[in-house]
C-alpha positions as CSV (number, residue, x, y, z in Angstrom):
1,X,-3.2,7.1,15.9
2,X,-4.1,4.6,13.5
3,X,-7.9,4.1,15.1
4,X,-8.2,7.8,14.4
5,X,-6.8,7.4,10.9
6,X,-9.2,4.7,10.7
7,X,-12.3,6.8,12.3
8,X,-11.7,9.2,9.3
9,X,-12.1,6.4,6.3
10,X,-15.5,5.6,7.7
11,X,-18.5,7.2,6.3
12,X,-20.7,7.7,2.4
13,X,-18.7,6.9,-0.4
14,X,-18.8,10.5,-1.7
15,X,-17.0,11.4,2.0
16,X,-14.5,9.6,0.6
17,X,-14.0,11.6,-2.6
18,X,-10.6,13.2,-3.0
19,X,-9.4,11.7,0.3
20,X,-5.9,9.9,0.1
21,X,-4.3,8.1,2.8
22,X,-0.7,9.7,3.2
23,X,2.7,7.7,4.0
24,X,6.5,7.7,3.9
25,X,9.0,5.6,2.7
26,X,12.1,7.5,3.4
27,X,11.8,10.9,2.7
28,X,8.7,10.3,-0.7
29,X,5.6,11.3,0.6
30,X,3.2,9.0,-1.4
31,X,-0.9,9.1,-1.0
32,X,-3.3,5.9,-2.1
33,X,-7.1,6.7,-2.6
34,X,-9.0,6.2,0.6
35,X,-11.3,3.8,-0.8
36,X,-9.0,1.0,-1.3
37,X,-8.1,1.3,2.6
38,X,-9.5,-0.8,4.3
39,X,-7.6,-1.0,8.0
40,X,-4.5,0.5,9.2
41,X,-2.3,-1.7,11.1
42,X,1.0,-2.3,13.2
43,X,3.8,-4.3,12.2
44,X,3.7,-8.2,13.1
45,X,5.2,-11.2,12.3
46,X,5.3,-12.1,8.9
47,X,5.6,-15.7,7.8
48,X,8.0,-15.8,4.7
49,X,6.4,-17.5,1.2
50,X,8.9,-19.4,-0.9
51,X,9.6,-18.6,-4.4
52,X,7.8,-15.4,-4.8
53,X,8.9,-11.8,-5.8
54,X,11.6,-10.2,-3.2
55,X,8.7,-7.7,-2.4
56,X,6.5,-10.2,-1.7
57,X,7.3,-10.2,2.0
58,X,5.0,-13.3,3.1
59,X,1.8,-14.0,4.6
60,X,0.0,-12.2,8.0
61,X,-3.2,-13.7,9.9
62,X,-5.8,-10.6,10.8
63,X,-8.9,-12.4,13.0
64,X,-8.4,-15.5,10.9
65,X,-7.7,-14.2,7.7
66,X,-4.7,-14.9,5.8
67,X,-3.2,-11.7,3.7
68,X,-0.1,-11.3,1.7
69,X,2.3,-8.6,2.4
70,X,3.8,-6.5,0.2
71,X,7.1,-4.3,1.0
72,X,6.3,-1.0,-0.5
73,X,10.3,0.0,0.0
74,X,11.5,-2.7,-1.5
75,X,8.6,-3.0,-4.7
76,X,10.3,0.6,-5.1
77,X,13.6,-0.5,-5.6
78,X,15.2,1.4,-2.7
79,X,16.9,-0.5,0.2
80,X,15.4,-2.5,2.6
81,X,14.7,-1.2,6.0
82,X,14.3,-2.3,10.0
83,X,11.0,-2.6,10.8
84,X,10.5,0.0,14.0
85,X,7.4,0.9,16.0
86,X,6.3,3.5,13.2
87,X,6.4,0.9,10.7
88,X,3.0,-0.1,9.7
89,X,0.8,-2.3,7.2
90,X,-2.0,-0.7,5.3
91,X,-4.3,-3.3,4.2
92,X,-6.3,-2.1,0.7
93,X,-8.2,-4.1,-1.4
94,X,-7.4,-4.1,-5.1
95,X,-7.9,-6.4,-8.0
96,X,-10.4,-8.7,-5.7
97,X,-7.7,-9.4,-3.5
98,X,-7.1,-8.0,-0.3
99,X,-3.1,-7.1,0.1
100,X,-1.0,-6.1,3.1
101,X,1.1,-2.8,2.4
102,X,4.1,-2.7,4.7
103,X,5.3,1.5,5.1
104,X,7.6,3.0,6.9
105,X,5.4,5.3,8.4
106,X,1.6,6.7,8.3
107,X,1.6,10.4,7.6
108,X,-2.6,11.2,7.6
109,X,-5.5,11.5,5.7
110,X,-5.5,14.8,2.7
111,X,-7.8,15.7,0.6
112,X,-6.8,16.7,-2.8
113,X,-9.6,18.0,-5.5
114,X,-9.6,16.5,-8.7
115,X,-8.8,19.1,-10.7
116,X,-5.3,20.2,-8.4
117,X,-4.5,16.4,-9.7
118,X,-1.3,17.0,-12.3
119,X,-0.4,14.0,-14.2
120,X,3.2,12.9,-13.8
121,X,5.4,14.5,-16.0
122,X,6.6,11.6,-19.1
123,X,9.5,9.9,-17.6
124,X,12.8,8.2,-19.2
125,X,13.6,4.9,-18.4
126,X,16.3,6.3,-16.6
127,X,13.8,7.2,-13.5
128,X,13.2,5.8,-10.6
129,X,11.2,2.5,-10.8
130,X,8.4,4.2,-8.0
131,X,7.6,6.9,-10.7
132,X,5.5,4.0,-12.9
133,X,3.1,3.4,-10.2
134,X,2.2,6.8,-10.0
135,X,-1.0,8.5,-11.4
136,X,-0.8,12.1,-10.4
137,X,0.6,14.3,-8.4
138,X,-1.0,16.8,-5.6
139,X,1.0,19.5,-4.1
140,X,-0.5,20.2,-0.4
141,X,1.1,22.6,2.3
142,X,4.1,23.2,-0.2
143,X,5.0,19.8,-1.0
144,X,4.7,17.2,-3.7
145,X,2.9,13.9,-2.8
146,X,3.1,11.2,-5.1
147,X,-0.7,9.6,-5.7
148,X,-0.2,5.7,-6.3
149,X,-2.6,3.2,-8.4
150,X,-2.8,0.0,-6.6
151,X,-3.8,-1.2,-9.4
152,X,-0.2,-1.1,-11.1
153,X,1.0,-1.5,-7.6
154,X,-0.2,-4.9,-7.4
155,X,0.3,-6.6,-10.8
156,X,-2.1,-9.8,-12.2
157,X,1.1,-12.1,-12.0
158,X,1.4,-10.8,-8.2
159,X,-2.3,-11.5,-7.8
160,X,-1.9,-14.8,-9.1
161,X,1.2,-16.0,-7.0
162,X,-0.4,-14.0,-4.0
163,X,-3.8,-16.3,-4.2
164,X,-1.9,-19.8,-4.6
165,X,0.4,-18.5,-1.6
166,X,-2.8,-17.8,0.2
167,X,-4.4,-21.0,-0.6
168,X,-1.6,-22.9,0.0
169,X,-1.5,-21.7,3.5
170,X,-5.5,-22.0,4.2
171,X,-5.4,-25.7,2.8
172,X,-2.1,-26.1,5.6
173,X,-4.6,-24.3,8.0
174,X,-6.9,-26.6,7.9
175,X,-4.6,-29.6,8.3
């Protein structure tokens, strides 16, 4: 499923227009624009960073490469959760840094037109935590999905502990 998912990121730029890459955690449906995707994949073992944000799961190694993972659930304030077979990580690059995305499952690729984009209603303080990384919302087939901004996602004081966890790790690497 997920080298299908991945066949459809692929193409021109404008192809990728309007295209959001759908997932769940728990029962929110939340979309991230297709162009920060860069590769779909399944869960693995993580290896744990000390002193970092609770959502800051650790580090993975894709063909050499060492990324940080991030715990979408628990960045959102709700419970933490087994990893299972559906779990996966979506790696996007945001910020100039390339970030891990764990999920608890990959619902598909929609394509939402600008203009059906409603901007999230003004929120109390008394809302969910989720709602502040969200910057529009799409209804599609009858329900509401919630469109993310990595960007606010992945903070500049995440970025920052991310890299020196990431550097840390290639200068142990290379020991």
């Amino acid at each position: 499923m997920a080298d299908e998912l991945l066949e459809e990121l692929e193409g021109e730029e404008d192809t990728q227009k309007g295209k959001f890459m759908t997932f769940q955690i728990g029962e929110e449906c939340y979309g991230l624009a297709i162009n920060y995707v860069q590769e779909i994949i399944g869960i693995q073992p993580i290896t744990p960073v000390p002193e970092v944000e609770d959502y800051i799961k650790g580090l993975i190694n894709i063909r050499g490469k060492i990324i940080p993972v991030v715990d979408v659930r628990i960045r959102f304030k709700q419970p933490s959760f087994e990893y299972t077979d559906r779990t996966c990580i979506i790696v996007i690059a945001v910020k100039s840094t390339v970030v891990g995305l764990v999920v608890d499952r990959i619902a598909g690729v929609i394509t939402v037109d600008e203009k059906e984009i409603i901007l999230p209603p003004s929120l109390s303080q008394s809302t969910s935590a989720n709602r502040k990384y969200v910057f529009g919302l799409a209804r599609i087939e009858g329900e509401v999905k919630l469109l993310l901004d990595p960007e606010r996602l992945i903070q500049d004081e995440d970025v920052s502990a991310l890299d020196g966890a990431v550097s840390g790790k290639d200068a142990l690497a290379e020991v």
